[in-house]
C-alpha positions as CSV (number, residue, x, y, z in Angstrom):
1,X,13.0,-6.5,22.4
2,X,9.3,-7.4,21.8
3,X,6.8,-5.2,23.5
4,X,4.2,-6.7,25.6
5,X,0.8,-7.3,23.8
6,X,-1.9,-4.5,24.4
7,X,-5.4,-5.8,24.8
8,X,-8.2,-4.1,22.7
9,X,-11.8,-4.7,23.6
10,X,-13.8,-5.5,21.0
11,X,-15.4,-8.9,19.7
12,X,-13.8,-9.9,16.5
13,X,-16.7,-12.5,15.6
14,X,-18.7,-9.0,15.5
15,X,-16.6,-7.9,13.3
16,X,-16.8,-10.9,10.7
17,X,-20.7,-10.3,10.5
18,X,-20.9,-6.8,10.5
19,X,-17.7,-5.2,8.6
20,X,-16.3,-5.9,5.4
21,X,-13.3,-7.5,5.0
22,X,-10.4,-6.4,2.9
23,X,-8.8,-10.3,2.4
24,X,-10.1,-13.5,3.7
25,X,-12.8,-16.2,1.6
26,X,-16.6,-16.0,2.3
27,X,-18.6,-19.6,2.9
28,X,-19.7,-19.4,-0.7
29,X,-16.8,-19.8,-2.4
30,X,-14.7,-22.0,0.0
31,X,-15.7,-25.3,-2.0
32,X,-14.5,-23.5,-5.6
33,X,-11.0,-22.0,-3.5
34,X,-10.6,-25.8,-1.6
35,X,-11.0,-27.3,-5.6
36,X,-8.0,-24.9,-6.5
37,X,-5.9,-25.4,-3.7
38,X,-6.1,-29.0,-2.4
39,X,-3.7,-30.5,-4.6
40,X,0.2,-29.5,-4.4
41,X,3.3,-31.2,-6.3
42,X,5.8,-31.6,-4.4
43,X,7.8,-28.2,-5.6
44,X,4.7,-26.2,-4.3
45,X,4.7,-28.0,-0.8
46,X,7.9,-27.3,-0.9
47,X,8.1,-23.7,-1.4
48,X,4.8,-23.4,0.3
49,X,6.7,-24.7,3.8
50,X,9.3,-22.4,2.7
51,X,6.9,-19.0,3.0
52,X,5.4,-20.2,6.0
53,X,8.8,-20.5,8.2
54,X,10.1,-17.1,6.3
55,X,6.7,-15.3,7.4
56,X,6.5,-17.0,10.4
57,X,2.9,-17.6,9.7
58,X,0.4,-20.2,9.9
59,X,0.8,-22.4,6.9
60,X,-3.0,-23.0,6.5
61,X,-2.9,-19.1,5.9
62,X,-0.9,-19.9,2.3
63,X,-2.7,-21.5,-0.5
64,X,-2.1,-21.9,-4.4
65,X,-4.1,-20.7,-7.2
66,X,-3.6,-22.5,-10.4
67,X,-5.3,-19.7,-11.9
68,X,-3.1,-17.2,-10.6
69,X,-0.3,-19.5,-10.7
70,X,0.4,-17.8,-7.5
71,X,0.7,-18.1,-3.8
72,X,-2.3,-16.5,-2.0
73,X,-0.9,-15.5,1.7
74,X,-3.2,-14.2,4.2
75,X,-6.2,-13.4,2.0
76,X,-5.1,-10.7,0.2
77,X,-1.0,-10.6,-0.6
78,X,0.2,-12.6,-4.1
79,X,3.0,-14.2,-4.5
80,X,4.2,-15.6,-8.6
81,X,5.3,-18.6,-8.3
82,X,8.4,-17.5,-10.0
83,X,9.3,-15.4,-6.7
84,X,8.5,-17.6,-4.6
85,X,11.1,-20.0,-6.6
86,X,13.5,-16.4,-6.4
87,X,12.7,-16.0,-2.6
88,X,13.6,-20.1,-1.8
89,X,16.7,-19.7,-3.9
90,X,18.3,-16.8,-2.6
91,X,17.2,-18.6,1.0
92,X,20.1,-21.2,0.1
93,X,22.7,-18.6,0.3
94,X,21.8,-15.9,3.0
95,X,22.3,-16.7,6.5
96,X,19.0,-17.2,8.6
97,X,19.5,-14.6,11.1
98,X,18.7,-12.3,8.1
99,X,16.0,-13.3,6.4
100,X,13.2,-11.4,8.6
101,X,12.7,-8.7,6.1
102,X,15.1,-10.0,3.7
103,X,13.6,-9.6,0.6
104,X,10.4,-8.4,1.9
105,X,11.4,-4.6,1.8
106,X,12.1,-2.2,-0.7
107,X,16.0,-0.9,-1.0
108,X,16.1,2.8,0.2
109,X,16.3,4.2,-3.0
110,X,13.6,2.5,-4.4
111,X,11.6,3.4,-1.6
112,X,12.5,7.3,-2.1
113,X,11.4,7.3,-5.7
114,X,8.5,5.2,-6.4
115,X,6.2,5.2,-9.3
116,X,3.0,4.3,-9.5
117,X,0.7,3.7,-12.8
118,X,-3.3,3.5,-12.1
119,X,-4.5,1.8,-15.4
120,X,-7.6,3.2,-17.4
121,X,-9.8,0.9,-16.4
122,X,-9.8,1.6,-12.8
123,X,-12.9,3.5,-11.8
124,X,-12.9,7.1,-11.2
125,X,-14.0,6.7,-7.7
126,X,-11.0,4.4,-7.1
127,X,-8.6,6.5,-9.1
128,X,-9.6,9.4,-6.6
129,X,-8.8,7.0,-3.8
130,X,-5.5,6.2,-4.9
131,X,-4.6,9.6,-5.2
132,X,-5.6,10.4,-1.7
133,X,-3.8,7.3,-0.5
134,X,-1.1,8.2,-2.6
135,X,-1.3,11.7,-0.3
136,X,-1.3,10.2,2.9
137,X,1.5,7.7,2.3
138,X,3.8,11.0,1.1
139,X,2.9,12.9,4.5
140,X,4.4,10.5,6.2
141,X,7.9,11.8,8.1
142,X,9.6,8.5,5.9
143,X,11.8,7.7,3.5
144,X,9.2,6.8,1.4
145,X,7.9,8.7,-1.8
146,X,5.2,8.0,-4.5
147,X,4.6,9.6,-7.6
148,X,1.5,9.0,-9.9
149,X,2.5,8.4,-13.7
150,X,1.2,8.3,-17.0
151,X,3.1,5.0,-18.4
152,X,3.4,2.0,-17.6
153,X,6.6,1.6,-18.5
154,X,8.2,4.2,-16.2
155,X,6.1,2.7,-13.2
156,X,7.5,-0.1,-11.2
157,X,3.7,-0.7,-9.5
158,X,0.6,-0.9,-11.6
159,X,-2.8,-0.6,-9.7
160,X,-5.4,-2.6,-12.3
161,X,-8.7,-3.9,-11.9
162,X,-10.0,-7.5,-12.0
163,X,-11.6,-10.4,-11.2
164,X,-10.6,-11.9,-8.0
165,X,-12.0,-15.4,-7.3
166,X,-12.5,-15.3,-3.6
167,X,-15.7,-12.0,-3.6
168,X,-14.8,-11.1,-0.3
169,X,-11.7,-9.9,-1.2
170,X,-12.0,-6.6,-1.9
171,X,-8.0,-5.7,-3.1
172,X,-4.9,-7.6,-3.3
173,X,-1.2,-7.1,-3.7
174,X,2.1,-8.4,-4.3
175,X,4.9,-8.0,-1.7
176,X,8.5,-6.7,-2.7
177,X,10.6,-8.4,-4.5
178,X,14.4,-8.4,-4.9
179,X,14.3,-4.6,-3.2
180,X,11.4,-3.3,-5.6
181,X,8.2,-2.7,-4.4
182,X,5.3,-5.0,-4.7
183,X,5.0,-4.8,-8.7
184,X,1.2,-4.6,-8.8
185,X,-2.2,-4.2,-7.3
186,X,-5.6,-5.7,-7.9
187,X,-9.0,-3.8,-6.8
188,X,-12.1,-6.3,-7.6
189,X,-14.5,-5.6,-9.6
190,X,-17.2,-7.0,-7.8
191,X,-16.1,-3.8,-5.6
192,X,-17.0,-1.0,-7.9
193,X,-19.9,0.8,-5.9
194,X,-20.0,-1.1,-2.9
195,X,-17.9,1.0,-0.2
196,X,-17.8,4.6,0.8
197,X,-15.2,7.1,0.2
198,X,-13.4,6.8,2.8
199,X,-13.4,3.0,2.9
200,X,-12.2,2.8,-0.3
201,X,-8.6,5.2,0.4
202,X,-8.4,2.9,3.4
203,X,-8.3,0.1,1.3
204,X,-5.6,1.7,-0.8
205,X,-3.4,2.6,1.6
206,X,-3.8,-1.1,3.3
207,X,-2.3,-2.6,0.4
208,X,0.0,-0.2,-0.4
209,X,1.4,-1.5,2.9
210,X,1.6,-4.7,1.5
211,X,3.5,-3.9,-1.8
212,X,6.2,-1.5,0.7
213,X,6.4,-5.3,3.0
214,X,4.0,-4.8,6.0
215,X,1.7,-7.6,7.3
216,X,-1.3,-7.6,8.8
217,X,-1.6,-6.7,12.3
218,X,-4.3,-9.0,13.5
219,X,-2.1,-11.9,12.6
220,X,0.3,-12.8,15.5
221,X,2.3,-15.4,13.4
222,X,3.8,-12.9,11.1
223,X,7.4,-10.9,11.6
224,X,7.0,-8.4,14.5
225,X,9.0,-5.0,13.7
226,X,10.3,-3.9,17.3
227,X,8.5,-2.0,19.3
228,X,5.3,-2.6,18.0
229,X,2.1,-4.4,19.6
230,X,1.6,-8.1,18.6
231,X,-2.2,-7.0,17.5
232,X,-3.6,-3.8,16.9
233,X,-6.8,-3.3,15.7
234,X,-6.9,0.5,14.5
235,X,-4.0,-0.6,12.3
236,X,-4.2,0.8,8.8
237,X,-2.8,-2.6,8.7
238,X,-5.6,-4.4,10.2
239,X,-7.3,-6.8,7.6
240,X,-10.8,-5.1,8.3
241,X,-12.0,-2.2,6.0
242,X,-13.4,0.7,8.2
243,X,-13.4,4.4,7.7
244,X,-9.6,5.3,8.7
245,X,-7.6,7.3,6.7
246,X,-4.9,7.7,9.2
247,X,-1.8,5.7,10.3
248,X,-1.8,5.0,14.6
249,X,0.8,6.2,16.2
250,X,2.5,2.2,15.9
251,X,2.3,2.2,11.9
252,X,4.3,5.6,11.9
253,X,6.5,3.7,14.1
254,X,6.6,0.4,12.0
255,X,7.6,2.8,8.6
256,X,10.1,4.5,9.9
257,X,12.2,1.8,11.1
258,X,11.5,0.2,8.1
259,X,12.4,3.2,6.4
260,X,13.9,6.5,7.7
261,X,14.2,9.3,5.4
262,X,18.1,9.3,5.2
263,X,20.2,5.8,5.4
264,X,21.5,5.5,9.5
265,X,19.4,7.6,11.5
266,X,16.1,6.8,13.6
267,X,13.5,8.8,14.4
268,X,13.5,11.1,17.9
269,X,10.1,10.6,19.5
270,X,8.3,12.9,22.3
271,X,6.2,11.2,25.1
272,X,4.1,13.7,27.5
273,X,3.1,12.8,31.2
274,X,1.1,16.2,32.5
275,X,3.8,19.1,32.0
276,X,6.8,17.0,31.6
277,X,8.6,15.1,28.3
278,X,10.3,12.0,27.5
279,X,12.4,11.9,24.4
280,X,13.6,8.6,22.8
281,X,15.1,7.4,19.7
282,X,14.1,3.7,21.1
283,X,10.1,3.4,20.8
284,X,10.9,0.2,23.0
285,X,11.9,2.1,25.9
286,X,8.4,3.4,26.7
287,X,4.6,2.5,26.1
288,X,2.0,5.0,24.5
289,X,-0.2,4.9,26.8
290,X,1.3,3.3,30.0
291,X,2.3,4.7,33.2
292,X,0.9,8.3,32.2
293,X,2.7,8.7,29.1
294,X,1.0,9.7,26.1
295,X,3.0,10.0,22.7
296,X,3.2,13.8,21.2
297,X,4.6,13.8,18.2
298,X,8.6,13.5,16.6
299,X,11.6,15.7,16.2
300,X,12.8,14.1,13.1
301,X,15.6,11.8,12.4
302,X,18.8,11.7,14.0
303,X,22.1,9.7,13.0
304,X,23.1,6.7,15.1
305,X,27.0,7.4,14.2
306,X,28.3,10.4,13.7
307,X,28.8,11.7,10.4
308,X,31.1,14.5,8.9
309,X,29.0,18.1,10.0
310,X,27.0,16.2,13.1
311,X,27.2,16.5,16.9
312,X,26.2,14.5,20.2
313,X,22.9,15.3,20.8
314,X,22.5,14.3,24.6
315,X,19.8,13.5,27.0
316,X,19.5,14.4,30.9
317,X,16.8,13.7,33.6
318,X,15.6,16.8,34.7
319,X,16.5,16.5,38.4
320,X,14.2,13.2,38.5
321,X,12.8,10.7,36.5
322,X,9.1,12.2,37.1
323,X,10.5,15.9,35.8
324,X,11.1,14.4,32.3
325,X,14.0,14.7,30.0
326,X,16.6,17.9,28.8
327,X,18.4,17.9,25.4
328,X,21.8,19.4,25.5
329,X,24.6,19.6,22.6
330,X,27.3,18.9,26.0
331,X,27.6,16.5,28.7
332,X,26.6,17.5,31.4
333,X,26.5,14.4,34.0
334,X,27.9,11.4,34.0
335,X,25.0,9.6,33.5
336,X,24.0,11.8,30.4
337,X,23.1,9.4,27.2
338,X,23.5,10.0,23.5
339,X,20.6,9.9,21.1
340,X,22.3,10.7,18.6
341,X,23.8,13.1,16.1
342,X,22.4,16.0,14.2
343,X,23.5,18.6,12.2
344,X,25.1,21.8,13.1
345,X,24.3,23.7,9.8
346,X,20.8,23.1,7.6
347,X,21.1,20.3,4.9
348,X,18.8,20.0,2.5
349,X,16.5,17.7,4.1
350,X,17.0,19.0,7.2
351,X,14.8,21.1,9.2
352,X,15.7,23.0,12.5
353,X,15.5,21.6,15.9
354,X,14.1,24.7,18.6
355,X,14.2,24.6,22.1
356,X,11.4,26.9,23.6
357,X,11.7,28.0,27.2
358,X,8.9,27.7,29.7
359,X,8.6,27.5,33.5
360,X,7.9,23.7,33.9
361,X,10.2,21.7,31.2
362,X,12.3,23.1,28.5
363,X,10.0,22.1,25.0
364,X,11.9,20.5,22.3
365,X,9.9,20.4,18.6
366,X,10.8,21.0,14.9
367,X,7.6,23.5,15.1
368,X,7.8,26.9,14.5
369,X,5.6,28.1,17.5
370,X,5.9,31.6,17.0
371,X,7.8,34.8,19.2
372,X,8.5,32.5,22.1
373,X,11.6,32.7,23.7
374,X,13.5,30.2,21.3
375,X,17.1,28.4,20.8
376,X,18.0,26.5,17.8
377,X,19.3,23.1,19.0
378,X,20.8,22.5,15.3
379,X,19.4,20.7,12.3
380,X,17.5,17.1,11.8
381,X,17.3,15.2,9.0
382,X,13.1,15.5,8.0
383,X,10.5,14.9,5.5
384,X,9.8,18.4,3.5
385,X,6.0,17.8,3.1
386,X,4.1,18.8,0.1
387,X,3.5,22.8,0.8
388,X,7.3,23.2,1.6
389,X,7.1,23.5,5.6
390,X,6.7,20.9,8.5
391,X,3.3,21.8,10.4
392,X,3.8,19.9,13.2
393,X,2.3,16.4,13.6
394,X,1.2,15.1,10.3
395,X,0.0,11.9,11.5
C-alpha cells in the first residue's frame, strides 16, 4: 500500500539559494562534471540503464566519473563500477519482484554489529560529529548497532576525507553491497570550517543512511518503503543540510521495517486523538497527522508468527471506533484482531509491556510511569539503549 503524498509548504527554489546542499553540482563546475560524464561505452550505458530501473530513478540523476571510476547517483551516493557490474550480475538470476531492496540493504546481522573506522585525517570537528551521529543512529529502537574502532581492518565502513570534484557536495557514500553496509564515506575537504555543529552531525547521519540503503526523500523516483510519504522535507533524509539532529517520526518508521531489532517482528505503534489511543503494527493503517491522530510513541516489537514462549497479543475497539483501541492477551469478540505475539517471560532483549489504568482509556507503554495502578501485559522484544533502561520516546 502506498500512502497518499503529504504536501509541505515551502518553496524549494528558496531553498537552492539560501541552504547548503549536501549532494547535487553547483553552475561552476557543471562544464568540468559534463567533460567527465558525456561519454559512455556501451557496458556503462548498459549498467547505467540497469541502476536507473533497479532505483526506480531518473536516469539523468546517474552519471560516471572516470576519476572515481564510479557511478555518481543522486549527488551524493557512489557506486564502483565493479558493483555495479556485481549488482547487474546477480540481477540475471533473482526474480524481479525482489529486487526493490535486494542488495541495497544490509543482512540483519551485519546490521546488528557494525563497525565503523574514522581515519586520522578527518578533522576533529568532524570526528566529534561522527561520534554524535554515531549516538543518535544507536538510540534508535532498530536493529541497527554501530561501534567506533581503532583499525581499519576490523571496520567494514571507513569515514575518510577528500577531494570531491563537484564543491557542492559536501559528503558522499557508498550504498550496501552484497548485505554489508556501504563500505565507505567521503567528507570534502573543501568542507572543513564551513558548517555549524549541528549541520555537520546532520550530514553524518544523512549519509550514514545511505551506506545502511535509504534514499533521499525529496526524490519521488526512488523505491518507496511502505507507509511512508512520497516527499518529506524534515527528512534526515532530505538532500538539504539544516540543523536537525533528529529522525521524523517516518524515518523511525522507514528503519524499522527495514530493520527490526529481532528477525520477524514489527514494531507496535501508539496514535492519540484527545484522551483515546490507536495501536498498530501497520503504520499504513493510519496517518500522523490526519483525522485527529497524532503519533505518540512505540511499544516495541512484536512477532508476526508465533514463536516457542509467545502469545496472541489482541486488539479491541473500545465500545466505538472514536473511544480508541484495548489490548488483551484473550479474545474477547469476534471481531478482535491479532497484532501479534509477545513474550510471556523477559528475554534478553525484551522489555515489559504495562498496562496503566485510568478513567478514559486503558494506557499501554513500555514506560515505567511510576506507582500507578499497573499490569504487566508480558514482554516485547526492544532496543536496551545506552544507560541500560528505555526512557520513553527516544526519537
Amino acid at each position: 500500500m502506498i500512502m497518499e503524498k503529504m504536501t509541505k509548504i515551502g518553496m524549494i527554489i528558496i531553498f537552492c539559494f539560501t541552504q547548503l546542499f549536501i549532494q547535487c553540482t553547483s553552475a561552476d563546475n557543471k562544464d568540468t562534471y559534463k567533460k567527465k560524464t558525456e561519454q559512455y561505452d556501451e557496458e556503462i550505458v548498459t549498467l547505467r540503464n540497469f541502476l536507473a530501473e533497479s532505483l526506480r530513478m531518473d536516469i539523468k540523476k546517474i552519471t560516471y566519473d572516470l576519476n572515481e571510476n564510479a557511478f555518481i547517483i543522486d549527488g551524493d551516493v557512489v557506486m564502483p563500477l565493479d558493483q555495479a557490474k556485481g549488482r547487474y550480475d546477480s540481477s540475471k538470476n533473482t526474480n524481479k519482484t525482489d529486487q526493490r531492496f535486494s542488495g541495497y540493504i544490509m543482512k540483519f546481522e551485519i546490521a546488528s554489529a557494525i563497525q565503523i573506522f574514522i581515519s586520522p585525517e578527518v578533522t576533529s570537528e568532524w570526528q566529534i560529529a561522527i561520534n554524535k551521529a554515531i549516538d543518535v543512529w544507536n538510540n534508535t529502537n532498530s536493529g541497527i548497532n554501530i561501534t567506533a574502532v581503532t583499525a581499519s581492518t576490523s571496520s567494514n565502513v571507513k569515514i575518510i576525507m577528500g577531494n570531491i570534484d563537484s564543491k557542492a557536495t559536501i559528503a558522499n557514500a557508498y550504498y550496501p553491497y552484497g548485505g554489508q553496509p556501504g563500505e565507505r564515506i567521503m567528507i570534502n575537504t573543501s568542507y572543513i570550517n564551513k558548517l555549524n555543529d549541528a549541520q555537520r552531525i546532520n550530514v553524518i547521519i544523512h549519509e550514514l543512511g545511505h551506506i545502511f540503503g535509504l534514499a533521499h526523500t525529496n526524490d519521488p523516483s526512488n523505491s518507496l518503503i511502505p507507509c511512508t510519504p512520497v516527499s518529506e522535507m524534515t527528512s534526515i533524509m532530505f538532500s538539504i543540510v539544516s540543523d536537525s539532529t533528529a529522525f521524523t517520526t517516518y524515518d523511525n518508521i522507514a528503519i524499522s521495517t527495514l530493520y527490526p531489532v529481532n528477525e520477524g517482528t514489527k514494531k507496535l505503534y501508539r496514535f492519540k486523538k484527545g484522551q483515546y489511543y490507536f495501536y498498530t503494527v501497520d503504520p499504513c493503517e493510519i496517518i500522523d497527522g490526519q483525522n485527529g491522530y497524532v503519533y505518540d510513541g512505540d511499544l516495541g516489537y512484536l512477532y508476526s508468527t508465533q514463536i516457542s514462549g509467545t502469545v496472541p497479543l489482541y486488539r479491541s475497539i473500545n465500545g466505538s471506533a472514536e473511544k480508541g483501541h484495548k489490548l488483551s492477551k484473550s479474545q474477547a469478540l469476534s471481531n478482535d484482531i491479532i497484532l501479534g505475539y509477545l513474550y510471556l517471560d523477559q528475554y534478553s532483549g525484551s522489555t515489559a509491556l504495562y498496562c496503566y489504568k485510568n478513567s478514559a482509556q486503558d494506557f499501554y507503554t513500555v514506560e515505567n510511569l511510576g506507582p500507578l495502578l499497573r499490569l504487566t501485559y508480558g514482554f516485547v522484544p526492544h532496543k536496551i539503549v545506552a544507560n541500560g533502561k528505555y526512557d520513553g520516546i527516544i526519537f
